[in-house]
N, CA and C of each residue as an Amber inpcrd file, in Angstrom:
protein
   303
 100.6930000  62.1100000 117.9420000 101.5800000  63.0280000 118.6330000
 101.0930000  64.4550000 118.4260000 101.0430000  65.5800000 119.0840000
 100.4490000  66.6700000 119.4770000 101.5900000  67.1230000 118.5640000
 101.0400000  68.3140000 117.6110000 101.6500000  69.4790000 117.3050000
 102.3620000  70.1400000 117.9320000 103.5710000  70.9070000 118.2520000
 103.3820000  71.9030000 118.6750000 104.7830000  72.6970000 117.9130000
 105.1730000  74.3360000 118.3240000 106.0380000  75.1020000 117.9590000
 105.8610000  76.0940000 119.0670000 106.8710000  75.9930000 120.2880000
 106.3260000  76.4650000 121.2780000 107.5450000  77.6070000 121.5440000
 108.4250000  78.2030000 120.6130000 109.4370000  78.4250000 120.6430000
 109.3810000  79.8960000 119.0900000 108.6360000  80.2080000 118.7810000
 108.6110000  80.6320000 117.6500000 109.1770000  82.3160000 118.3090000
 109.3990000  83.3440000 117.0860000 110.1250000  84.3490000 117.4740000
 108.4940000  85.1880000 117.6290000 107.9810000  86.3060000 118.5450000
 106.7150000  86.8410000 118.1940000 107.2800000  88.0900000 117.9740000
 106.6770000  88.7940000 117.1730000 107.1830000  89.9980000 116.4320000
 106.1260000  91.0120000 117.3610000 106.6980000  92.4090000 117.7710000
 106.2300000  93.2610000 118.2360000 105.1970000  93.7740000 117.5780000
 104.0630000  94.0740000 118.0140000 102.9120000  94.4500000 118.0990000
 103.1400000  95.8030000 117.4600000 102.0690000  96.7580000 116.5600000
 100.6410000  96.4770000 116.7150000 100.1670000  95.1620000 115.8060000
 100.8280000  94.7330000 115.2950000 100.1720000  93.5650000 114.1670000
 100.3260000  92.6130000 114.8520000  99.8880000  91.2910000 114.2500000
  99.5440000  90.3190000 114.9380000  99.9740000  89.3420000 114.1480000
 100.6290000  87.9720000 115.0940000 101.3780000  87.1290000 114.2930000
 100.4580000  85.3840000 114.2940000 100.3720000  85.0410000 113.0750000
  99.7240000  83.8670000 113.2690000 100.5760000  82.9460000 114.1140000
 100.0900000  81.6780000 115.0530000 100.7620000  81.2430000 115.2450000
 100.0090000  79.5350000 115.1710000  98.7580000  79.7410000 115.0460000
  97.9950000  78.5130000 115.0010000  96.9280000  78.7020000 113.7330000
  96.9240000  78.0800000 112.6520000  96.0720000  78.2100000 111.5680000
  95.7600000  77.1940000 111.2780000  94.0710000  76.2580000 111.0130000
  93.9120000  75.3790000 110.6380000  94.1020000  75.5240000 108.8320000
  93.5710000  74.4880000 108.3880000  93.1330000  74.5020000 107.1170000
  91.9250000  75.0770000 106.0240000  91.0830000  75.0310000 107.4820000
  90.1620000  75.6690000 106.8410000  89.6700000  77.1190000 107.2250000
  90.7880000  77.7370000 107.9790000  91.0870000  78.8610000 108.4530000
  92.3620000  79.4700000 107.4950000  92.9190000  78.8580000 106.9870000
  93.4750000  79.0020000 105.4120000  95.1470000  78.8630000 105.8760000
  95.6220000  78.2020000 106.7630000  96.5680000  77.6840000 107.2340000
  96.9710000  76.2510000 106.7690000  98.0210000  75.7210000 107.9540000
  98.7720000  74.3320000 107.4750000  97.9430000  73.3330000 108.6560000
  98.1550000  73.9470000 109.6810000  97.6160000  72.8350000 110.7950000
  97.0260000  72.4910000 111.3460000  96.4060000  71.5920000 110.2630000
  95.2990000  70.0570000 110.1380000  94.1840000  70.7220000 110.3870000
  92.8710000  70.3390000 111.0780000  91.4900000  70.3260000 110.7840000
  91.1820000  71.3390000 111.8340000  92.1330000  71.9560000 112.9130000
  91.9820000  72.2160000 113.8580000  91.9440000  71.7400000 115.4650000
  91.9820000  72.1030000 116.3050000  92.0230000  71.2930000 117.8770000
  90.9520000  71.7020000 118.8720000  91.1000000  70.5630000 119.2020000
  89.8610000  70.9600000 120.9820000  90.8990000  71.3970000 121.8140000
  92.3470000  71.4530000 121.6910000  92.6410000  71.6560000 123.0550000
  93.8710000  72.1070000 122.6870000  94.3080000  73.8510000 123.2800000
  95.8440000  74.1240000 123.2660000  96.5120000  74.7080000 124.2630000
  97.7680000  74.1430000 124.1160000  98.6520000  75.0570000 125.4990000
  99.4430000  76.0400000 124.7580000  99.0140000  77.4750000 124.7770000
  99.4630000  78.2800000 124.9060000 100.7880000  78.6800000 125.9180000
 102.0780000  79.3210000 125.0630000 102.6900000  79.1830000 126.0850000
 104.0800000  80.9300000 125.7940000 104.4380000  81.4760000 126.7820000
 105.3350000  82.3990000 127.0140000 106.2650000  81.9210000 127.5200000
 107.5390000  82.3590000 126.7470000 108.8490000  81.2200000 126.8190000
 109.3590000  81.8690000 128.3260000 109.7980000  81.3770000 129.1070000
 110.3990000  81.6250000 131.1120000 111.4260000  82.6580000 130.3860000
 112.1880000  82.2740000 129.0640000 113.5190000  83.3300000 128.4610000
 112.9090000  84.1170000 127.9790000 111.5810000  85.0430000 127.6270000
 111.3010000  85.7220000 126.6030000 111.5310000  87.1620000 127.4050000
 112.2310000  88.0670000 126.2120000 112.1230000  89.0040000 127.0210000
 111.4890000  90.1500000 127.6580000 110.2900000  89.7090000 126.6670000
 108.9110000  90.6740000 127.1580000 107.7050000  89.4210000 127.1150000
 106.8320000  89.9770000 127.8130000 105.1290000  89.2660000 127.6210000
 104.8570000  89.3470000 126.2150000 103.9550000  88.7150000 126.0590000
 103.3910000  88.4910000 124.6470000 101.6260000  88.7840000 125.0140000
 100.5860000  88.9870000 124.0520000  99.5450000  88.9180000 124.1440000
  98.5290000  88.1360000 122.5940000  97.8700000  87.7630000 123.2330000
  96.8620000  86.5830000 122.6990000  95.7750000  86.6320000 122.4490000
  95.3090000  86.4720000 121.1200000  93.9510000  86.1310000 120.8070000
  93.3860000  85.3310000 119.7950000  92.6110000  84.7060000 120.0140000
  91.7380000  83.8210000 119.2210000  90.8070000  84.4130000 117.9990000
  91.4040000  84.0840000 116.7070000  90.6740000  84.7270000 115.4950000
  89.4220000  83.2900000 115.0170000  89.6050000  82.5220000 115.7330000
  88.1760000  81.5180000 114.9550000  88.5960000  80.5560000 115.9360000
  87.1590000  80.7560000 116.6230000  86.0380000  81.3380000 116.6450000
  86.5900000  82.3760000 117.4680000  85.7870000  83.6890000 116.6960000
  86.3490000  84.7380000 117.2310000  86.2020000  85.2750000 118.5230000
  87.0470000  85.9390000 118.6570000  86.8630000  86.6950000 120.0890000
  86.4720000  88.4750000 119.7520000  85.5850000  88.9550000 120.5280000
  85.4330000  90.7460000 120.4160000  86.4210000  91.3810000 119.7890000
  86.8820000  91.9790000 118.9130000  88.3120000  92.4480000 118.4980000
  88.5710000  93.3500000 119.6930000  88.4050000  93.9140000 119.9790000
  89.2360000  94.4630000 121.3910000  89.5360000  93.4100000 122.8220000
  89.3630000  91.7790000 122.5180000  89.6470000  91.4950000 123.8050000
  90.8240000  90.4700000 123.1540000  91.5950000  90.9390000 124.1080000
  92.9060000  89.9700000 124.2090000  93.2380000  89.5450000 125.3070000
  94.2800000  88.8020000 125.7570000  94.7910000  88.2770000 126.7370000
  96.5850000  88.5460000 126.6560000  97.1460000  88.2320000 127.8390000
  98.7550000  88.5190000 127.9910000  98.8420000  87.4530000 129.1510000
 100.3800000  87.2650000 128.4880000 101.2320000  85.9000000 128.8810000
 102.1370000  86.5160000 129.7230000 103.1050000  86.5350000 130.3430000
 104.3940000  87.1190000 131.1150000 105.2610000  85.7850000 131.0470000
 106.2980000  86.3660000 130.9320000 107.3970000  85.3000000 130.8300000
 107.2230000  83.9020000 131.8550000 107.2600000  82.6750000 131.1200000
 107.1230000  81.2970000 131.9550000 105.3700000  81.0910000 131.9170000
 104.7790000  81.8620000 131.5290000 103.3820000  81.7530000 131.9420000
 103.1370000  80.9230000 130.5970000 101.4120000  80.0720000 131.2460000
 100.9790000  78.8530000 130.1800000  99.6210000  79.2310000 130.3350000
  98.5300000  79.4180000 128.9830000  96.9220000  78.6090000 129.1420000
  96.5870000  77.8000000 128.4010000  95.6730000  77.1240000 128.9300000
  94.6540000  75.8710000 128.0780000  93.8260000  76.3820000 127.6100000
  93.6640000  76.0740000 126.4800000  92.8540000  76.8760000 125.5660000
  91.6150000  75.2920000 124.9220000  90.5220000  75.4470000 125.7170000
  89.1710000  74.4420000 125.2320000  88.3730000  74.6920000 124.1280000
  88.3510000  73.9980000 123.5370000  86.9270000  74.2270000 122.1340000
  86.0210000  73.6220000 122.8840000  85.3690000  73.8490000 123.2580000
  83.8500000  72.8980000 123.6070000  83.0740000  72.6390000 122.8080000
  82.4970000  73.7230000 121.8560000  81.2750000  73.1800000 121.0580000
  81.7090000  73.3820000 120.0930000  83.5440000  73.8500000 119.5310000
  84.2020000  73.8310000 118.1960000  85.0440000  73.8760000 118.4620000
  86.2050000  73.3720000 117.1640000  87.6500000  73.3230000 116.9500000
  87.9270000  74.6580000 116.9030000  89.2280000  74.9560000 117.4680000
  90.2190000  75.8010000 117.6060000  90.5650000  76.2440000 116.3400000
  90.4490000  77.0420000 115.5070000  91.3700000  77.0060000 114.0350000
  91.9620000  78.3600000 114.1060000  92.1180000  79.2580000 114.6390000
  92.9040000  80.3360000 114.4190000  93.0300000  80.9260000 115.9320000
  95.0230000  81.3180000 116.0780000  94.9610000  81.6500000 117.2020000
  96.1350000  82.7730000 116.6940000  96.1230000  83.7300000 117.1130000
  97.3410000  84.6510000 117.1730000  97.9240000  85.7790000 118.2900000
  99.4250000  85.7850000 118.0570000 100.1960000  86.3530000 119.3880000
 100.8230000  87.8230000 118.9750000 100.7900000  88.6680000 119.4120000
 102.1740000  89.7600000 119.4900000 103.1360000  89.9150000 120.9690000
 104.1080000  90.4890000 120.3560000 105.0720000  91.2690000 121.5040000
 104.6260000  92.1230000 122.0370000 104.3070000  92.2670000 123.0810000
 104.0950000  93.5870000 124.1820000 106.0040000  94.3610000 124.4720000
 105.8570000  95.3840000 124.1100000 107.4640000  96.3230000 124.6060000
 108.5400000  96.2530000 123.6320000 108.1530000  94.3360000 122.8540000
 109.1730000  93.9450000 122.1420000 108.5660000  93.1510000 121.4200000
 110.1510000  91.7960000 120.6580000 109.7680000  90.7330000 120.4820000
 109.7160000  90.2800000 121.5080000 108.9250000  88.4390000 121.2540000
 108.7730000  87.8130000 122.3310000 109.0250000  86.5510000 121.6960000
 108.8660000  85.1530000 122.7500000 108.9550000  83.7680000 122.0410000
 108.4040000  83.6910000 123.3040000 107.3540000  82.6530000 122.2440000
 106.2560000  82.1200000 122.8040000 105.7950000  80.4820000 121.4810000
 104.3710000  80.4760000 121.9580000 104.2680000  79.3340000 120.9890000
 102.8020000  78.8130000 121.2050000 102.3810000  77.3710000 120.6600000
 101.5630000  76.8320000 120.7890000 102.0490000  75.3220000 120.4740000
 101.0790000  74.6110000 121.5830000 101.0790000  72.9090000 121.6110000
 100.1470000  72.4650000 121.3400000  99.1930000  71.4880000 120.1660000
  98.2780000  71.2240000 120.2430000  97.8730000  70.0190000 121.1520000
  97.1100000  70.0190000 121.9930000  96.8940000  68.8630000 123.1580000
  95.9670000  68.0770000 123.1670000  94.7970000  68.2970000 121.9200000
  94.0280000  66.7690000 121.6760000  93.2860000  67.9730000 120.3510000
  93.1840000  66.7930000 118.9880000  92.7110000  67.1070000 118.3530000
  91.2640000  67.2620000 117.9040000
């Protein structure tokens, strides 16, 4: 059965909130994934924005969700082990599903 916590509270930005941590990314959940749905709750009351800490992404590039909005997030040639969200304006709720390990 897929992980997920797709519902979590995201705390307003500038900091950044874990929301996906493997184990060996120094988190709880498991070995990591090939595959996640990212997701911005349809109720949230601001967008949220997104980025991938391992394997990393440029520190200046992020991504943004808007309320109801979803991505798939692929490992191809590695597991997923660190992903994190903030509030854009505000808090937000948002989350992550893991969709194949």
């Amino acid at each position: 059965m897929a992980r997920r916590d797709n519902r979590q509270a995201i705390p307003i930005g500038p900091a950044w909130a874990d929301v996906f941590r493997s184990l060996d990314a120094g988190g709880t959940d498991g070995p990591g994934a090939r595959e996640l749905l990212l997701t911005c709750a349809a109720d949230s009351a601001v967008p949220l924005e997104y980025r991938v800490e391992a394997p990393k992404d440029p520190s200046d590039e992020q991504a943004e969700l808007k309320p109801g909005e979803a991505v798939r997030l692929v490992g191809d040639s590695q597991h997923i082990r660190h992903v994190q969200m903030r509030g854009v304006g505000g808090a937000a709720t948002g989350g992550v599903e893991e969709i194949r390990f």
